[in-house]
C-alpha positions as CSV (number, residue, x, y, z in Angstrom):
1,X,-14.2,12.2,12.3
2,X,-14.4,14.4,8.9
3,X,-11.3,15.3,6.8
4,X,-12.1,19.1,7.7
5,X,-11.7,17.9,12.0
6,X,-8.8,15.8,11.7
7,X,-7.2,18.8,9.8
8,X,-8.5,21.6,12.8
9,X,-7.1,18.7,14.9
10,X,-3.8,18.6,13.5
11,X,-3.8,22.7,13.5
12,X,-4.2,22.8,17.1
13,X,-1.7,20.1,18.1
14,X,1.2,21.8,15.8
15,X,0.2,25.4,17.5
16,X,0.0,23.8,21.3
17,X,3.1,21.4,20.2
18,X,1.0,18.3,21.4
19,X,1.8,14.9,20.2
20,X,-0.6,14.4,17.2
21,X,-1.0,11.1,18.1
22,X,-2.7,11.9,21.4
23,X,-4.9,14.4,19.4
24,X,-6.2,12.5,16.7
25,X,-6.3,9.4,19.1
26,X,-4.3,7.1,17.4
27,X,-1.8,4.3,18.6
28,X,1.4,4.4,19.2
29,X,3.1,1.2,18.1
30,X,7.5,0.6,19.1
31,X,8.3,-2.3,17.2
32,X,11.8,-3.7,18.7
33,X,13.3,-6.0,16.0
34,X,11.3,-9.0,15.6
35,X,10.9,-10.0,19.5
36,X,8.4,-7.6,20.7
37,X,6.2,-5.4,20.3
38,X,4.6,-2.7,22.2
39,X,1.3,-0.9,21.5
40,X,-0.1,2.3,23.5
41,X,-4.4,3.4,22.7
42,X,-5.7,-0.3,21.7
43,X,-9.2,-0.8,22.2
44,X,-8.8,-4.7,22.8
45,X,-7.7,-8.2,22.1
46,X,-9.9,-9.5,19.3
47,X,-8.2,-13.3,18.7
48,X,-4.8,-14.4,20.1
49,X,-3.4,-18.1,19.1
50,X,0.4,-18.5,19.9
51,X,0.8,-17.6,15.8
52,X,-1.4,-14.9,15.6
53,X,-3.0,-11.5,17.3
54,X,-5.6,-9.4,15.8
55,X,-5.9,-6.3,18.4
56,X,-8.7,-3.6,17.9
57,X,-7.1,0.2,17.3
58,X,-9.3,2.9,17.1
59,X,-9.0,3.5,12.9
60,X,-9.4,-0.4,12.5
61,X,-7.2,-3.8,13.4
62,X,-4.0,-4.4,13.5
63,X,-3.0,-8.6,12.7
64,X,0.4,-10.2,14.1
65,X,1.3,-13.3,12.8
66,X,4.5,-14.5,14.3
67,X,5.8,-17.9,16.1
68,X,5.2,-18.5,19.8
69,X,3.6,-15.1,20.5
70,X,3.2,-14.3,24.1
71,X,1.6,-11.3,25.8
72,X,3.6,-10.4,28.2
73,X,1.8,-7.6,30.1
74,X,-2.2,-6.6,29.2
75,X,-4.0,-3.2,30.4
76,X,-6.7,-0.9,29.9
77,X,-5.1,1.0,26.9
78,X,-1.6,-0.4,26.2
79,X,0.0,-4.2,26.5
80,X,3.2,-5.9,25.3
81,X,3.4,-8.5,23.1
82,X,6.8,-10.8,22.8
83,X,7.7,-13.7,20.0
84,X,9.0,-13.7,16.5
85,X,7.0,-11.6,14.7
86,X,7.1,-12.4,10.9
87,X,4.5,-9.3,9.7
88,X,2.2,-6.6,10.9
89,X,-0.5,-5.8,8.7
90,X,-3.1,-3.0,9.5
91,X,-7.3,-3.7,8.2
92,X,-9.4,-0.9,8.1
């Protein structure tokens, strides 16, 4: 999407007070501590080892790396992932 449609985008959302994230379709990501992980709007799995997850977001990937990483619940467009969680890093 251009700069000029994320910005009409973001215009409408503010003037309907809808969540921009729903709007612009991007994922919502709760991180609680540094056990789990939930993430709402991915597009896939791409790799999982027990150290390391690389899921597929709509504006590029998001890589886990952790120790025993666990996916405790997988559907369409959101899953839960549990472990220690040493970093998050997004890839365009």
């Amino acid at each position: 999407m251009s700069k000029r449609g994320d910005k009409i985008k973001l215009g409408l959302a503010e003037f309907f007070d809808i969540p921009k994230d729903i709007i612009l379709n991007l994922p919502r990501i709760i991180i609680i501590g540094q056990i789990q992980i939930y993430i709402e709007n991915h597009q896939g799995i791409k790799e999982f080892r027990d150290d390391y997850v690389k899921i597929d977001l709509p504006q590029g990937i998001l890589e886990i790396k952790g120790k025993n990483l666990l996916l405790r619940n997988v559907y369409s467009d959101d899953l839960l992932l549990d472990g220690e969680i040493t970093s998050i890093n997004f890839i365009k």
